[in-house]
N, C-alpha and C positions, 0 to 999 in steps of 0.2 A: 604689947603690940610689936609686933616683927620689925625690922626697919626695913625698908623699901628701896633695892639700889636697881636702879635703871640705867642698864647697864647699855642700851642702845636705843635708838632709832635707824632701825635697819637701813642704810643708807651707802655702806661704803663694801671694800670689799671682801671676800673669803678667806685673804692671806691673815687680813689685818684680824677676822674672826679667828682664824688658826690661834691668832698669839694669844687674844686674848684669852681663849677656852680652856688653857692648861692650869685655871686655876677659878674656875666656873663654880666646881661643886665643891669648896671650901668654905663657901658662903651662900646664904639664899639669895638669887638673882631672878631681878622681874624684867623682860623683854618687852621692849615697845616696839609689834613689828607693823611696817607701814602698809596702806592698802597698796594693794597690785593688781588693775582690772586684767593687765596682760596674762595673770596667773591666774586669773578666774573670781578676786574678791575684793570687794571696794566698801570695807570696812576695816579699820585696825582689828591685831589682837593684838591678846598678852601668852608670854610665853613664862610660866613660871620653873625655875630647876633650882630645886631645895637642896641644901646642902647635903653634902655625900649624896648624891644623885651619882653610881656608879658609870664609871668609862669603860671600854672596851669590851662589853657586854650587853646583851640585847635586855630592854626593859620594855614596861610601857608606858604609851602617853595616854594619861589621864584627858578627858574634856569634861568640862561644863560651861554650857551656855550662859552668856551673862543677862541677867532681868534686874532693872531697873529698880521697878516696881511702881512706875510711873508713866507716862508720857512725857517728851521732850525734846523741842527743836534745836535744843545745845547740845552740843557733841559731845562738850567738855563733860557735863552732868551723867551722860552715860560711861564715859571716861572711867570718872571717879568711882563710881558704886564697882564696874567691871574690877579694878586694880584693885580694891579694898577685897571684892571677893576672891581677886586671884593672890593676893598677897597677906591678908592677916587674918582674921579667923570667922572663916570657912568651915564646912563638910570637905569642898574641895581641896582648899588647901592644907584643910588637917590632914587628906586622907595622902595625898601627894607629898605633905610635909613628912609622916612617919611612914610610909613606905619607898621614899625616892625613885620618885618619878617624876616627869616632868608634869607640868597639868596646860594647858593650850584653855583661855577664855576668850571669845571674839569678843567685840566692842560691835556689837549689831545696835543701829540707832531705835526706835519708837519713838515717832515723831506724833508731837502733838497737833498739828496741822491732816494729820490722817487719823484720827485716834481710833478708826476701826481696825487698822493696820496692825493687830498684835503680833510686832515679829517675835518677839520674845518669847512668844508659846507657839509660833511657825504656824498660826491657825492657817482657814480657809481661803480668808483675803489675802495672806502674804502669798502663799500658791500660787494666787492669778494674778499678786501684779508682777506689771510689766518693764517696770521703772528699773534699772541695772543697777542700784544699788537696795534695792528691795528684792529681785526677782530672784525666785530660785535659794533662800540662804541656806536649805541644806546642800546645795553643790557649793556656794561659796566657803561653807562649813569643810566641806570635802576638799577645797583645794587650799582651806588656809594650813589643814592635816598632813597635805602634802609638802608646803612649805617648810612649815614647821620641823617636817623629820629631815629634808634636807638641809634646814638650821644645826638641828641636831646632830644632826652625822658627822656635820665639821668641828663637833664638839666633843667627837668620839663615843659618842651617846647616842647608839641604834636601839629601833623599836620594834616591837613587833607590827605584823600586817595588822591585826585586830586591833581594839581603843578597849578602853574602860570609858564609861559616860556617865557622869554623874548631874544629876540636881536634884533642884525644891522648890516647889510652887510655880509658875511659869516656868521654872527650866526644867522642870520633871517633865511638865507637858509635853516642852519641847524634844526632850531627846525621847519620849515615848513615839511623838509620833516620828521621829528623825529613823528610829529602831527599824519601824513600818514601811520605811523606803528603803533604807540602806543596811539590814539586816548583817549582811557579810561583813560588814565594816567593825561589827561590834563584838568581842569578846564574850564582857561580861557590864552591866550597868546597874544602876540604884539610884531610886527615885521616890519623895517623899513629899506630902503636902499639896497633891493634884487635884482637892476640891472632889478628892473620890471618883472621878471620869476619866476613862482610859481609854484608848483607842481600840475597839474591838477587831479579831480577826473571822470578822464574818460579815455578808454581804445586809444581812434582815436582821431585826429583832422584833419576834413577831411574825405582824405583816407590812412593815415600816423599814423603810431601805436605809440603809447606813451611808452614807455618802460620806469623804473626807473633810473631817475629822474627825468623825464619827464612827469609820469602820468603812469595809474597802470596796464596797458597791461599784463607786465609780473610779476606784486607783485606776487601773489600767489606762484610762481617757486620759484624766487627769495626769498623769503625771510619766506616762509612755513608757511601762514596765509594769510585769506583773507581780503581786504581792508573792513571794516565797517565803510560802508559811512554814517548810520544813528549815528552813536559816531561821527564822526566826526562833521555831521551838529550841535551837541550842545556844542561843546565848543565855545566861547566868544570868538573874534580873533577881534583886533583891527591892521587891516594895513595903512599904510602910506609912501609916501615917497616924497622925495621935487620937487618940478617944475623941479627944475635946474640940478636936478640928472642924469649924464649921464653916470655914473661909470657901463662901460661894463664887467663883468666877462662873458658874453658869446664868448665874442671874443679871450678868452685865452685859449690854450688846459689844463691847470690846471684844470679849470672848469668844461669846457665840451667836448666831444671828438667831431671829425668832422661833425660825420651822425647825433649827437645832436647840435650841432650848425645851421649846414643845417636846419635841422624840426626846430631849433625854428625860425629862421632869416625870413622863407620861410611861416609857420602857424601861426605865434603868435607874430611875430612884430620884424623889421630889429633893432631898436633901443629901449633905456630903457621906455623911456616913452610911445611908440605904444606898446610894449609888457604886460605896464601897467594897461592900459587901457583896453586893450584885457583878461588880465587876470580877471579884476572884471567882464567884461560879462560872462567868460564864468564861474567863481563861482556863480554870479547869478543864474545862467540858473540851476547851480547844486544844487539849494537850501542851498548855501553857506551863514548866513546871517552874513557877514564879515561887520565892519564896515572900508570904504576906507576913507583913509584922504590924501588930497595934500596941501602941504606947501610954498606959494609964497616964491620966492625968496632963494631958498635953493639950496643946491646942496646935494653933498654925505658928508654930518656932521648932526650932532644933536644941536639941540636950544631948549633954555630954555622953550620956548614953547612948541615944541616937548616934552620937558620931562614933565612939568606939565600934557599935555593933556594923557601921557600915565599912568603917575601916578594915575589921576583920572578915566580911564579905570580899572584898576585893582581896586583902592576904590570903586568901583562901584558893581563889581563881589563877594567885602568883604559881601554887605549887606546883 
């Protein structure tokens, strides 16, 4: 296990970050940065920079969304799982750890007093609420991004305009459909363990409207921009997910509500893997050039193999 040094609670000022950053990437350091509604986000993250994390050169900053894997009205409980995934062993943090980069994980709550609320996978309900620590968390996502690189900068540690985005299982979800909105923002991403359901780039399947998160019928209403499906065809997306993976989030109302469960059980596959398979045809078809990977013998976890093969997806995109 890594050891954990929290090196702040962002709190003070830029001189004093100056001093400390001249010996940042000598050791792995985990950042505790505070929320800032003025900035645009009213949740913590965590700011991870793996030793030799290089200075005075442009890199990139990694993201993954943190999931739970639960509900919970503690903060602290989301806390925990967030830092464990951004600091000991991770996909994220391996792939941040051997390529040095920094990796950015928000601390987004899922609270168990909403449980339909799954901000974790950024579904339908998180969209429409309205509540300023709920609403909107891919622009709070956007503006912790922001922060974050002017953290960086005074670290001597610039990034590219593009991200790397990584997750698994609710965070796959999330930055799949995160991709959907904010397309330009993303380089290159990988994503594994999504219960086989992707967000499609087409309005119908069928004769069955696709509506958010389900595919972009109603994006333009919803969310006051239109889908640019030619950003999207160029980012780098490496998916995957194991044979044995059967882990249904479509069968729970957290996930998806009823008329979305129906469309998808009924268009796009009763179980994880018909749905999965369904889904690389029809990114095919949409000039998706994703690359698909399945993993004998696997279920809903990650292996060491999983994690190399995603690691060198991303070294790949460094060239």
């Amino acid at each position: 296990m890594k050891r954990i040094i929290i090196l702040l609670i962002i709190s003070y000022s830029t001189s004093f970050l100056a001093q400390e950053t001249t010996r940042s990437t000598s050791k792995d350091s985990l950042l505790i940065i505070d929320q800032d509604p003025d900035k645009g986000f009213y949740s913590n993250y965590l700011l991870f920079i793996p030793k030799g994390t290089p200075q005075h050169q442009t890199s990139y900053l990694l993201v993954e969304p943190n999931n739970t894997g639960k509900t919970s009205d503690t903060l602290e409980v989301h806390t925990a799982y967030a830092i464990d995934l951004a600091s000991v062993n991770s996909i994220g943090n391996n792939i941040a750890s051997m390529l040095k980069i920094p990796l950015l994980v928000p601390i987004f709550p899922r609270p168990d007093a909403q449980p339909l609320l799954y901000t974790h996978a950024l579904d339908r309900d998180v969209m429409l609420e309205q509540t300023p620590i709920y609403k909107r968390l891919d622009l709070q996502l956007l503006a912790m991004i922001d922060d974050a690189r002017t953290i960086l900068k005074g670290m001597h540690i610039s990034t590219h305009d593009q991200l790397f985005m990584n997750g698994f299982s609710a965070s796959a979800t999330f930055i799949n459909r995160f991709s959907f909105i904010h397309p330009e923002t993303i380089k290159a991403m990988a994503m594994g363990g999504f219960n086989g359901e992707l967000m499609l780039p087409q309005n119908k399947i069928d004769s069955a409207e696709l509506n958010y998160p389900l595919g972009i019928n109603d994006f333009e209403e919803l969310l006051n921009k239109k889908f640019d499906k030619e950003q999207y065809q160029n980012i780098a997306q490496y998916i995957y997910m194991g044979a044995l993976d059967d882990n249904d989030a479509v069968q729970y109302d957290d996930a998806y509500s009823d008329s979305e469960r129906h469309l998808i059980n009924k268009h796009i596959g009763s179980n994880v893997q018909e749905r999965y398979g369904h889904c690389q045809t029809l990114y095919i078809e949409n000039g998706i050039t994703a690359i698909f990977k399945t993993f004998d013998n696997v279920g809903h976890w990650t292996t060491s193999e999983m994690n190399l093969a995603t690691i060198n997806f991303f070294l790949k995109q460094m060239e």
